[in-house]
N, CA, C and O atoms as CSV, one atom per row, in Angstrom:
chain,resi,resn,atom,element,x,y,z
A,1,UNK,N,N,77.753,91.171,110.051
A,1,UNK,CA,C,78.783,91.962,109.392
A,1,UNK,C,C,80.165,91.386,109.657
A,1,UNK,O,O,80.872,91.249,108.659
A,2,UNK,N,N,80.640,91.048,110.755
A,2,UNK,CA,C,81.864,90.522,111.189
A,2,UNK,C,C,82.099,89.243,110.509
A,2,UNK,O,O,83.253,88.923,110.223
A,3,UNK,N,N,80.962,88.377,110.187
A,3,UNK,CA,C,81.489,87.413,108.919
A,3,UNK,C,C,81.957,87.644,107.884
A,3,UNK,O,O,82.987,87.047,107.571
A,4,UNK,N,N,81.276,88.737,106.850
A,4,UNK,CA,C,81.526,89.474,105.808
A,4,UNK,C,C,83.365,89.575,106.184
A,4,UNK,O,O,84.099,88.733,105.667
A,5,UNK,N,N,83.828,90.423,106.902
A,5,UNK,CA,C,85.421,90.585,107.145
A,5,UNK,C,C,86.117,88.877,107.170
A,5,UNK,O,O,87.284,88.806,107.555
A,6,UNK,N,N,85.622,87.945,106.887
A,6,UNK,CA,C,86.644,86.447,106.684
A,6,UNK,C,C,86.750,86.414,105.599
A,6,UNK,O,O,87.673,85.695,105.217
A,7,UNK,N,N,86.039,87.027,104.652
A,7,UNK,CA,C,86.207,86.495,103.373
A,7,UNK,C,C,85.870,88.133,102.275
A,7,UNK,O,O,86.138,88.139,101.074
A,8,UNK,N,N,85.467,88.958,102.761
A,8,UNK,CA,C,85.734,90.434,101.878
A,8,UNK,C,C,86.827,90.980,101.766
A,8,UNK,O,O,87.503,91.393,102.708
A,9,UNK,N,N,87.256,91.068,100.003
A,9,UNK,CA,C,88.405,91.935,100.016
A,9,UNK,C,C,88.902,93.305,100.020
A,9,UNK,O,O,88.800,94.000,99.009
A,10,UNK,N,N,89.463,93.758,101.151
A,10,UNK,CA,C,89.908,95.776,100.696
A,10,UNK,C,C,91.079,95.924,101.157
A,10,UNK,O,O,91.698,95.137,101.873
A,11,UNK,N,N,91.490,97.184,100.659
A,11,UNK,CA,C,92.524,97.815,100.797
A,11,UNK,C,C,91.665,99.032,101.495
A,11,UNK,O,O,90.479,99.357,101.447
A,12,UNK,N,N,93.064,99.659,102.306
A,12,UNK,CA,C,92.454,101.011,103.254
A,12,UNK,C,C,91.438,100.838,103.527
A,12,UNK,O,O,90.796,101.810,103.127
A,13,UNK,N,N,90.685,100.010,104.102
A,13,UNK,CA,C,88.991,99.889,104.685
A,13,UNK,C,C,88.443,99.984,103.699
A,13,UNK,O,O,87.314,100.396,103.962
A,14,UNK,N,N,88.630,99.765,102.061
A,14,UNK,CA,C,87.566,100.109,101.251
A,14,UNK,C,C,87.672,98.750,100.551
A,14,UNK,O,O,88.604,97.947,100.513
A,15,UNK,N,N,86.224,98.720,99.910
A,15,UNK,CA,C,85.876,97.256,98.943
A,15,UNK,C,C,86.543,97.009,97.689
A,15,UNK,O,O,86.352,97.822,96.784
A,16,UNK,N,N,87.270,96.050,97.497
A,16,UNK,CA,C,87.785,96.512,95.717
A,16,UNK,C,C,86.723,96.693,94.993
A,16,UNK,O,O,85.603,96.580,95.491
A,17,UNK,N,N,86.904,96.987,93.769
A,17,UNK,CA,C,86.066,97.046,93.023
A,17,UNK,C,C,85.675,95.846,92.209
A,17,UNK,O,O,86.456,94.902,92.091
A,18,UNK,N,N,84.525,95.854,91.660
A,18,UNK,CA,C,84.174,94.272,91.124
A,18,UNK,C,C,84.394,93.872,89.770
A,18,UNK,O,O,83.495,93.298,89.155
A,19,UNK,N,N,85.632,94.148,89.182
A,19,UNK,CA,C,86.691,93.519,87.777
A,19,UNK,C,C,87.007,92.225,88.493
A,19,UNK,O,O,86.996,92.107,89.718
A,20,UNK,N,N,87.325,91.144,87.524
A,20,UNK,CA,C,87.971,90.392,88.197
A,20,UNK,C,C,89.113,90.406,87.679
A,20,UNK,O,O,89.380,90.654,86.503
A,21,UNK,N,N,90.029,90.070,88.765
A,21,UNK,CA,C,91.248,90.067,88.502
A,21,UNK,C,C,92.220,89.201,88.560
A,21,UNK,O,O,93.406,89.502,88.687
A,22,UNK,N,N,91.764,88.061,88.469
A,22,UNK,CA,C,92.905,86.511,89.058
A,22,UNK,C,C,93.805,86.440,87.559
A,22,UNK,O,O,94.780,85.696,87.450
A,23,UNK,N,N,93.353,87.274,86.503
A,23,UNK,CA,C,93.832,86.940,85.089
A,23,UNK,C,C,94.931,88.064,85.063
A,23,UNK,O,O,95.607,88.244,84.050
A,24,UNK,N,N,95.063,88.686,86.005
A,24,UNK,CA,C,96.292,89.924,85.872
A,24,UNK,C,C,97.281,90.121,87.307
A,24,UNK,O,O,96.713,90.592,88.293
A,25,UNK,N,N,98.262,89.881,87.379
A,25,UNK,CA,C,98.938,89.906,88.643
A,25,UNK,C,C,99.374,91.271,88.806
A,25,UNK,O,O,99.813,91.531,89.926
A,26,UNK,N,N,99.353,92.505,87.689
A,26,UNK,CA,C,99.451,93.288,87.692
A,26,UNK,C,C,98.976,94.279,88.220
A,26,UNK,O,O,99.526,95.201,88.822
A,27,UNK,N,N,97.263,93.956,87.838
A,27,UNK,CA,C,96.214,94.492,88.210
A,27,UNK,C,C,95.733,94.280,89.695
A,27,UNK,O,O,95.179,95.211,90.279
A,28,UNK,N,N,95.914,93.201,90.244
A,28,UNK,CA,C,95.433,93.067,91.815
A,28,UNK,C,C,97.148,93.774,92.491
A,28,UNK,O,O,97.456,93.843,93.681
A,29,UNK,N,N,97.918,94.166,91.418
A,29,UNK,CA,C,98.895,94.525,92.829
A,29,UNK,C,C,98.784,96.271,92.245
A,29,UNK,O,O,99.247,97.242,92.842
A,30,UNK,N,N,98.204,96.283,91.219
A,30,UNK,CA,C,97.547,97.823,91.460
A,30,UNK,C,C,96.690,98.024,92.151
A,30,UNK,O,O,96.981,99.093,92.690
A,31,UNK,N,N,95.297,97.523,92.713
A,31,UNK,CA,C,94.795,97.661,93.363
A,31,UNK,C,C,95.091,97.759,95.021
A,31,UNK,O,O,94.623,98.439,95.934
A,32,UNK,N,N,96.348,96.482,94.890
A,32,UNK,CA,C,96.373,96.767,96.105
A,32,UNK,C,C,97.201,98.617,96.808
A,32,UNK,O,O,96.966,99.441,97.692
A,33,UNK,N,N,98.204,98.395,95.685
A,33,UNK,CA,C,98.926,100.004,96.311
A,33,UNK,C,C,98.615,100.823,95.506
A,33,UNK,O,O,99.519,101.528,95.057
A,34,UNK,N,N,97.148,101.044,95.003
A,34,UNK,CA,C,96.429,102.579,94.480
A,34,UNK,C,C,96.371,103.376,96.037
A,34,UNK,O,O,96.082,102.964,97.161
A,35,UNK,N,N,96.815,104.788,95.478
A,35,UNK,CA,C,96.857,106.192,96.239
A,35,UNK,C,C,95.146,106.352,97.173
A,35,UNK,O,O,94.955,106.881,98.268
A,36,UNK,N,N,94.353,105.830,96.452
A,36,UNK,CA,C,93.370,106.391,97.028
A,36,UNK,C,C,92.417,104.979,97.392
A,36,UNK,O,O,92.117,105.111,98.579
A,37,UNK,N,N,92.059,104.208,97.080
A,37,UNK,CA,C,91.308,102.901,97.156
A,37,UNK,C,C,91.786,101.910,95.915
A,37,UNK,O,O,92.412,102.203,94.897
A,38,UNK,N,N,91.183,100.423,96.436
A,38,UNK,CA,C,91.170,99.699,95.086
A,38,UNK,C,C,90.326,99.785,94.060
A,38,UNK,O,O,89.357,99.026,94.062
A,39,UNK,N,N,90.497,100.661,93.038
A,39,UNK,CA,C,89.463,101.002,91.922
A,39,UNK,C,C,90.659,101.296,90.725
A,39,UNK,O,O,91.872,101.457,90.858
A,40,UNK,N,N,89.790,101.295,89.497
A,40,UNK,CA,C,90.501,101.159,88.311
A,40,UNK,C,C,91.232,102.686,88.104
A,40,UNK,O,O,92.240,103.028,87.486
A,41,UNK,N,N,90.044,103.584,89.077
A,41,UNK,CA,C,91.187,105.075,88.550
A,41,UNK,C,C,92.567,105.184,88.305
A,41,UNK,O,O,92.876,105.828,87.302
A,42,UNK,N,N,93.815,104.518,89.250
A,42,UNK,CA,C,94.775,104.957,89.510
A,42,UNK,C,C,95.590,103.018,89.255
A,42,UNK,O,O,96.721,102.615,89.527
A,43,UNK,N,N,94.532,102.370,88.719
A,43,UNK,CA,C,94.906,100.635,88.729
A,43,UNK,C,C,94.793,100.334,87.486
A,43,UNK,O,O,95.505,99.374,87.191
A,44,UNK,N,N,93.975,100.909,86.323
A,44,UNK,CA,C,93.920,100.029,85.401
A,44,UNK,C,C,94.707,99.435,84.401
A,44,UNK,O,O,94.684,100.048,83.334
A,45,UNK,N,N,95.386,98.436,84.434
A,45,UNK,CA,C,96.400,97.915,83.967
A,45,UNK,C,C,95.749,96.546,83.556
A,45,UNK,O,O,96.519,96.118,82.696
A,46,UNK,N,N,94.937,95.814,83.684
A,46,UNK,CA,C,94.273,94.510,83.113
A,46,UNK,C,C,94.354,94.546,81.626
A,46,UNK,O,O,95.043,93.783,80.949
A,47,UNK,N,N,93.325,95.830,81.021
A,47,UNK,CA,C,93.890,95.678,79.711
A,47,UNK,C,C,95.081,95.760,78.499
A,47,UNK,O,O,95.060,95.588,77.281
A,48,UNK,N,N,96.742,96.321,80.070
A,48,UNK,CA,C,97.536,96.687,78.897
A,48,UNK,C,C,98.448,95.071,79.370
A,48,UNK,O,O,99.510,94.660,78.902
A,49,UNK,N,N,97.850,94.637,80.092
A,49,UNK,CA,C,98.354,93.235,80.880
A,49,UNK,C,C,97.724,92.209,79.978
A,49,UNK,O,O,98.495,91.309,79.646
A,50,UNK,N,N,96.912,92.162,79.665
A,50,UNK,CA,C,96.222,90.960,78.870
A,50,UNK,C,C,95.685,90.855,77.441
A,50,UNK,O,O,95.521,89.823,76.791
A,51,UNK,N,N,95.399,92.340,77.012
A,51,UNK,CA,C,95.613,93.093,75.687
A,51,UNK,C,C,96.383,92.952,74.935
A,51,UNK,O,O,96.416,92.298,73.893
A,52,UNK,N,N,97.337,93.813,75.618
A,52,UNK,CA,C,98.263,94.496,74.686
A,52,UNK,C,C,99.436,93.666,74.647
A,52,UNK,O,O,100.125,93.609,73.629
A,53,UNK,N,N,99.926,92.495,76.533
A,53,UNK,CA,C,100.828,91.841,76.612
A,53,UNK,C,C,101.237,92.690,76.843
A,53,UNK,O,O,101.245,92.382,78.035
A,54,UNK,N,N,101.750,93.832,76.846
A,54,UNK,CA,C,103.169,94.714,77.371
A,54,UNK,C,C,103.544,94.323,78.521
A,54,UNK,O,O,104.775,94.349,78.526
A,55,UNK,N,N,103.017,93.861,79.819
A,55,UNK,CA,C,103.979,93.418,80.940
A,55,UNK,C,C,104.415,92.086,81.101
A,55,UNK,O,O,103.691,91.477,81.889
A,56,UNK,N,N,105.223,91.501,80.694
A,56,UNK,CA,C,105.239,89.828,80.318
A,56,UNK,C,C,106.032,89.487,81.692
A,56,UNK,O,O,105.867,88.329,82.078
A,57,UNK,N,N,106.921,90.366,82.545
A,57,UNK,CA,C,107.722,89.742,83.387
A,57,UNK,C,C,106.695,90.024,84.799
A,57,UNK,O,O,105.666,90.678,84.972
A,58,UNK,N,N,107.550,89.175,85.671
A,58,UNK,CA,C,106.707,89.368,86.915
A,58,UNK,C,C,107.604,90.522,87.479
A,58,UNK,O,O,107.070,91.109,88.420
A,59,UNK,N,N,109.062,91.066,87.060
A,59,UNK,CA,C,109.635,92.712,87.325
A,59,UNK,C,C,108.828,93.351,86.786
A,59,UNK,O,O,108.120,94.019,87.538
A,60,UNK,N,N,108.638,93.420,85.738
A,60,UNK,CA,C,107.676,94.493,85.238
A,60,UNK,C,C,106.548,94.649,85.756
A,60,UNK,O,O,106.206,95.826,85.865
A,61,UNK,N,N,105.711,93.746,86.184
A,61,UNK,CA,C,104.249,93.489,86.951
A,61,UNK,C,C,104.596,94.157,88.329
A,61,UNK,O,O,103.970,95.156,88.680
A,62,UNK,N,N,105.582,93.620,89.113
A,62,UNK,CA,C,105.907,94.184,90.203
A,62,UNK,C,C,105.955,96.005,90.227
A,62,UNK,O,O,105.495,96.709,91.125
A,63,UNK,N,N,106.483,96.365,89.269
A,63,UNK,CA,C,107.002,97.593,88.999
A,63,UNK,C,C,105.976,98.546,88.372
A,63,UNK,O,O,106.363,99.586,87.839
A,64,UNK,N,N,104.771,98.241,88.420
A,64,UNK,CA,C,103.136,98.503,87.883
A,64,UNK,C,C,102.795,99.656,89.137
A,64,UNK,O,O,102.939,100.876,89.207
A,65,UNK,N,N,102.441,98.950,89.775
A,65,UNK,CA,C,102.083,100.217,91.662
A,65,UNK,C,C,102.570,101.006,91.652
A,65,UNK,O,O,102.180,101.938,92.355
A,66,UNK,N,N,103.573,101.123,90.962
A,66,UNK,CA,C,104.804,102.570,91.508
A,66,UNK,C,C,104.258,103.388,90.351
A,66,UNK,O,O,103.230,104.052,90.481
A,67,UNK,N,N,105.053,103.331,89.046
A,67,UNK,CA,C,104.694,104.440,87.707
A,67,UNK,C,C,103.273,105.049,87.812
A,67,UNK,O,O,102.897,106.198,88.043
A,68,UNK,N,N,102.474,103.658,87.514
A,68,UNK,CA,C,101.434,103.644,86.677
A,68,UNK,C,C,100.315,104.830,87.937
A,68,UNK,O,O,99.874,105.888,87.486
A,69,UNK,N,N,100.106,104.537,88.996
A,69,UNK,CA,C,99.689,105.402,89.630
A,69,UNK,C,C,100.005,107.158,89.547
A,69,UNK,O,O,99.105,107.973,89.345
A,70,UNK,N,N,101.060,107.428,89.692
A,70,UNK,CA,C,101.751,108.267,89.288
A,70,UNK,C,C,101.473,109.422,88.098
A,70,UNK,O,O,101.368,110.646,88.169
A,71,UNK,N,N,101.401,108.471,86.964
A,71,UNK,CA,C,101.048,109.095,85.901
A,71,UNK,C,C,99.729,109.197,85.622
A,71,UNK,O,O,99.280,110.126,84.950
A,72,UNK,N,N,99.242,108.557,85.956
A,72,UNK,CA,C,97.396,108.922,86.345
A,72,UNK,C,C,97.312,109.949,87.573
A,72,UNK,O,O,96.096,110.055,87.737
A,73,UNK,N,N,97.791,110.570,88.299
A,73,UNK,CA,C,97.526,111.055,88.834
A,73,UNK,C,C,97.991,112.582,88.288
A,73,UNK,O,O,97.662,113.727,88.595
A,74,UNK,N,N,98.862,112.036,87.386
A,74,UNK,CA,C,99.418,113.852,86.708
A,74,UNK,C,C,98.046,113.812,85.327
A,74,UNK,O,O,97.733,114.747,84.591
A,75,UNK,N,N,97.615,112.775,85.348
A,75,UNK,CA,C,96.360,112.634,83.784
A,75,UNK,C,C,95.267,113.809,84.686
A,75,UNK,O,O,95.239,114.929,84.174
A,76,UNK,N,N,94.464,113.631,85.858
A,76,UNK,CA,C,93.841,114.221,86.822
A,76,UNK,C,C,94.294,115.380,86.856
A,76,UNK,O,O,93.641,116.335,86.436
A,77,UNK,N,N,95.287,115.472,87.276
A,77,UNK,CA,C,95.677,116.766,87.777
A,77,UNK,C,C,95.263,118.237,87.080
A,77,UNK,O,O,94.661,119.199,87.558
A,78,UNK,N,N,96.011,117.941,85.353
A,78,UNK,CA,C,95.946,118.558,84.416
A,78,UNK,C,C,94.739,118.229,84.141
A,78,UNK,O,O,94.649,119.110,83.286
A,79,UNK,N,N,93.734,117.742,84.107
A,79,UNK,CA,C,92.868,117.235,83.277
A,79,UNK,C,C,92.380,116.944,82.078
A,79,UNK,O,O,91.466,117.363,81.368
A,80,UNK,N,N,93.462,115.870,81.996
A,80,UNK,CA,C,93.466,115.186,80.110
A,80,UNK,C,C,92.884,114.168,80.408
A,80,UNK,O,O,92.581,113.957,81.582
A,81,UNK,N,N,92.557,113.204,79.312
A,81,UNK,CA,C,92.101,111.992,79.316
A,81,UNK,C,C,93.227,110.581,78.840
A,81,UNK,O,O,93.923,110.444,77.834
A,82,UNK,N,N,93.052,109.795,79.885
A,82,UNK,CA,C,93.840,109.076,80.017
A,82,UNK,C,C,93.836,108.141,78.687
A,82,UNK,O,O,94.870,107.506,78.474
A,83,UNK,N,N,92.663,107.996,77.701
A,83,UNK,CA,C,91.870,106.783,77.146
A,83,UNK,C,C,93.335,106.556,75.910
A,83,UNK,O,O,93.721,105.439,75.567
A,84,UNK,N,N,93.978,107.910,75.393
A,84,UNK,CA,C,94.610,107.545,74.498
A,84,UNK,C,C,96.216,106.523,74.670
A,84,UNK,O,O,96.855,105.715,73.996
A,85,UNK,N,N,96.292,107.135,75.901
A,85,UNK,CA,C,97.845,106.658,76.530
A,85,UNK,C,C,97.633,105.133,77.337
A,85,UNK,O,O,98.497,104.258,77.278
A,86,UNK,N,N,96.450,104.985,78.031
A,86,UNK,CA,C,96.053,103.507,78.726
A,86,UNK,C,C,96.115,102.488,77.785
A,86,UNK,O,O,96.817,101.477,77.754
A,87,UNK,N,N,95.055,103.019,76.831
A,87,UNK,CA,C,93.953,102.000,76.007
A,87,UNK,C,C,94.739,102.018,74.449
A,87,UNK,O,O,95.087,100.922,74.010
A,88,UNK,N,N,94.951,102.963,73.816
A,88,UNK,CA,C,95.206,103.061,72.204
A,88,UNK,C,C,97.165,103.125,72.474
A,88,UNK,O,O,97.865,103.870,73.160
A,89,UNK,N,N,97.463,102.059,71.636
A,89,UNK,CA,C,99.117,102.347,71.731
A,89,UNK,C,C,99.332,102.747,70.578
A,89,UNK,O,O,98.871,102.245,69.553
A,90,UNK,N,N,100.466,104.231,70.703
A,90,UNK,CA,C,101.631,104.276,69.826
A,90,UNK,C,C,102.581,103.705,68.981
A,90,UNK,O,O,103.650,103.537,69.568
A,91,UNK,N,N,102.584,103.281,67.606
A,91,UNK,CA,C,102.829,102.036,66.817
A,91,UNK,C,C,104.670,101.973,67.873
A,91,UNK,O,O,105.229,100.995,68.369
A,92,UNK,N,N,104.933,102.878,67.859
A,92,UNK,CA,C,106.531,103.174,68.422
A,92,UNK,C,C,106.810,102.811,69.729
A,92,UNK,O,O,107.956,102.647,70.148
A,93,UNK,N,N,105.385,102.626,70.659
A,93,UNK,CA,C,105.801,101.823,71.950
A,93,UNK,C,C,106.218,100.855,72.131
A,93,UNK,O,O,106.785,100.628,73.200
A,94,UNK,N,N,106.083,99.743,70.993
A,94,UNK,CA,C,106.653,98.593,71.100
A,94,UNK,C,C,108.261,98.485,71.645
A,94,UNK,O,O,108.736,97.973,72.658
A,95,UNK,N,N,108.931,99.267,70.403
A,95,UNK,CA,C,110.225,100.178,70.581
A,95,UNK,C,C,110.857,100.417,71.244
A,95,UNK,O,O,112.018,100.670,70.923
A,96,UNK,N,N,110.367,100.473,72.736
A,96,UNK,CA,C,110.938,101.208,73.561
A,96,UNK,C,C,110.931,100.307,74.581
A,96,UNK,O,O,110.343,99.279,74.242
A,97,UNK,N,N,111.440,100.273,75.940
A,97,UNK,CA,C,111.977,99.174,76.935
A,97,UNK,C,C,110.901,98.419,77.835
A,97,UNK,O,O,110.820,97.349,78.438
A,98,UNK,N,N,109.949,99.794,77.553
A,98,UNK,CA,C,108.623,99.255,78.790
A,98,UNK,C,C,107.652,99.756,77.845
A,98,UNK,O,O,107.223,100.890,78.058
A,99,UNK,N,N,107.143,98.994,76.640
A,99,UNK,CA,C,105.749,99.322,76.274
A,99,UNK,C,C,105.056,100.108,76.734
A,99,UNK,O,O,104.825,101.286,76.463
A,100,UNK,N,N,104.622,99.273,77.637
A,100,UNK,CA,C,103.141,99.281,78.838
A,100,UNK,C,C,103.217,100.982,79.307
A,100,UNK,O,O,102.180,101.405,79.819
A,101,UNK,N,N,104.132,101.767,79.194
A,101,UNK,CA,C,104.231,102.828,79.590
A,101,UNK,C,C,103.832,103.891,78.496
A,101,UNK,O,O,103.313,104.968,78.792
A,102,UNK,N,N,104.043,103.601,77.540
A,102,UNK,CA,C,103.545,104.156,76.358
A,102,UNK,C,C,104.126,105.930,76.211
A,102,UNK,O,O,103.444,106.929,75.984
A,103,UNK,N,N,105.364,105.832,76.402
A,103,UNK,CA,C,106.192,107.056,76.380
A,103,UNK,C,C,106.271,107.797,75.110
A,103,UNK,O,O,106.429,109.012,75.232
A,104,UNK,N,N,106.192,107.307,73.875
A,104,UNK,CA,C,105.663,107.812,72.527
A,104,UNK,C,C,104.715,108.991,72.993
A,104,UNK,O,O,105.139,110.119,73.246
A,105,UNK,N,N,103.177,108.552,73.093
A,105,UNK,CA,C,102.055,109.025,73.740
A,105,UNK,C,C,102.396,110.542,74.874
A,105,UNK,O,O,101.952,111.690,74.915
A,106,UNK,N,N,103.425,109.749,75.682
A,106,UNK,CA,C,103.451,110.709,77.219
A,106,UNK,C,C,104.078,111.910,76.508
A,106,UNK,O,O,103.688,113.073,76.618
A,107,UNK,N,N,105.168,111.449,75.718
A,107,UNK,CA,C,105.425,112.714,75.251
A,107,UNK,C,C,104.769,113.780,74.068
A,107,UNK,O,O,105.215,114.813,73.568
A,108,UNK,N,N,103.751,113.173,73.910
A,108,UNK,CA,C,102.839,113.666,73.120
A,108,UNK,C,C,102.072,114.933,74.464
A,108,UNK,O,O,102.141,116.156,74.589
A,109,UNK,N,N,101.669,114.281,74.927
A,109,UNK,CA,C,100.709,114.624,76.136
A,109,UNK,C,C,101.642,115.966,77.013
A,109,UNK,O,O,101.189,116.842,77.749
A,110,UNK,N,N,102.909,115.736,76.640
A,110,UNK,CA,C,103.789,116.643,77.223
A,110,UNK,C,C,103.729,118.413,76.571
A,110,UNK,O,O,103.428,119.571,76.859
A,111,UNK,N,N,104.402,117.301,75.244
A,111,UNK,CA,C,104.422,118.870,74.222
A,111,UNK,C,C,102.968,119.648,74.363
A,111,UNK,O,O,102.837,120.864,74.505
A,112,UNK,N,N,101.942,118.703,74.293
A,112,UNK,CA,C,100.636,120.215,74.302
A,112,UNK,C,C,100.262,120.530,75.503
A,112,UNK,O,O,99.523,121.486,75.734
A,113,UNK,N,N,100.781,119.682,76.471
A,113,UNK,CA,C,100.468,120.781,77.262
A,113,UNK,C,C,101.194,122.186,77.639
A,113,UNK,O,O,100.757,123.249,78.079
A,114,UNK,N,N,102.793,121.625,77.190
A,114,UNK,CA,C,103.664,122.759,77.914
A,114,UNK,C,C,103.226,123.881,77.002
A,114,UNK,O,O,103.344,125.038,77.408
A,115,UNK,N,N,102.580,123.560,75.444
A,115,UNK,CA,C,101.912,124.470,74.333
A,115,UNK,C,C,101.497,125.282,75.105
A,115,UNK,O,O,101.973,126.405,74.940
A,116,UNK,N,N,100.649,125.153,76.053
A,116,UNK,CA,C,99.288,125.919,76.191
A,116,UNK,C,C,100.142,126.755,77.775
A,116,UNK,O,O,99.226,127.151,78.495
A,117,UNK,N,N,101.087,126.977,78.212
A,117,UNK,CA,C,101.434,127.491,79.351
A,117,UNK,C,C,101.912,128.773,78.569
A,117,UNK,O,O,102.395,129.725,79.182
C-alpha cells in the first residue's frame, strides 16, 4: 500500500476520480479545491473548458475553484438540476464577460425559484 502513495493522486485523503484531465487546467484545479473530494460533483468544468471554450485565459481557469463550486452547491441545495446551466448554453452567454458562468441561465434558475416561495 505505501507504494501506491508515490504515485496515487488525492485531494483530502480521497482518490480523484477517473476523467482524465491533462486536457483541462481548469478541471484538475477544480478537483483539486472541490468542497468535498475530487469528483465531478462540485468540478465539472472539462466540458465548458474544451466544449464550449468559454475559459480561454489561464485568469479565468484560475478563477474556476472559487464560483463554480459555489454554484453547484446552491444547484444541491435547492434541488435543481444542474444539466441545463453546466452543459446546454444560453445563446446570450456568449454576451456576457464570463460565458462559462452562464448567467442568462442562473437567472433563469433564479426567477422560478423565488416563483415558488
Amino acid at each position: 500500500m505505501e507504494e501506491l502513495n508515490k504515485f496515487g493522486m488525492e485531494t483530502k485523503g480521497l482518490g480523484f476520480s477517473t476523467d482524465v484531465t491533462k486536457e483541462s487546467l481548469a478541471q484538475q484545479g477544480g478537483y483539486g479545491f472541490a468542497l468535498k473530494d475530487p469528483q465531478h460533483d462540485e468540478a465539472w468544468v472539462i466540458f465548458t473548458d474544451q466544449v464550449h471554450k468559454e475559459i480561454p485565459s489561464f485568469e479565468m481557469r484560475a478563477a474556476v475553484p472559487k464560483w463554480f463550486p459555489l454554484i453547484r452547491t446552491w444547484f444541491n441545495a435547492v434541488g435543481l438540476c444542474k444539466l441545463p446551466w453546466t452543459d446546454v448554453r444560453h445563446p446570450e452567454a456568449a454576451n456576457t464577460k464570463n460565458p462559462s458562468q452562464n448567467w442568462p441561465t442562473l437567472e433563469y434558475y433564479l426567477k422560478y425559484f423565488n416563483s415558488t416561495m
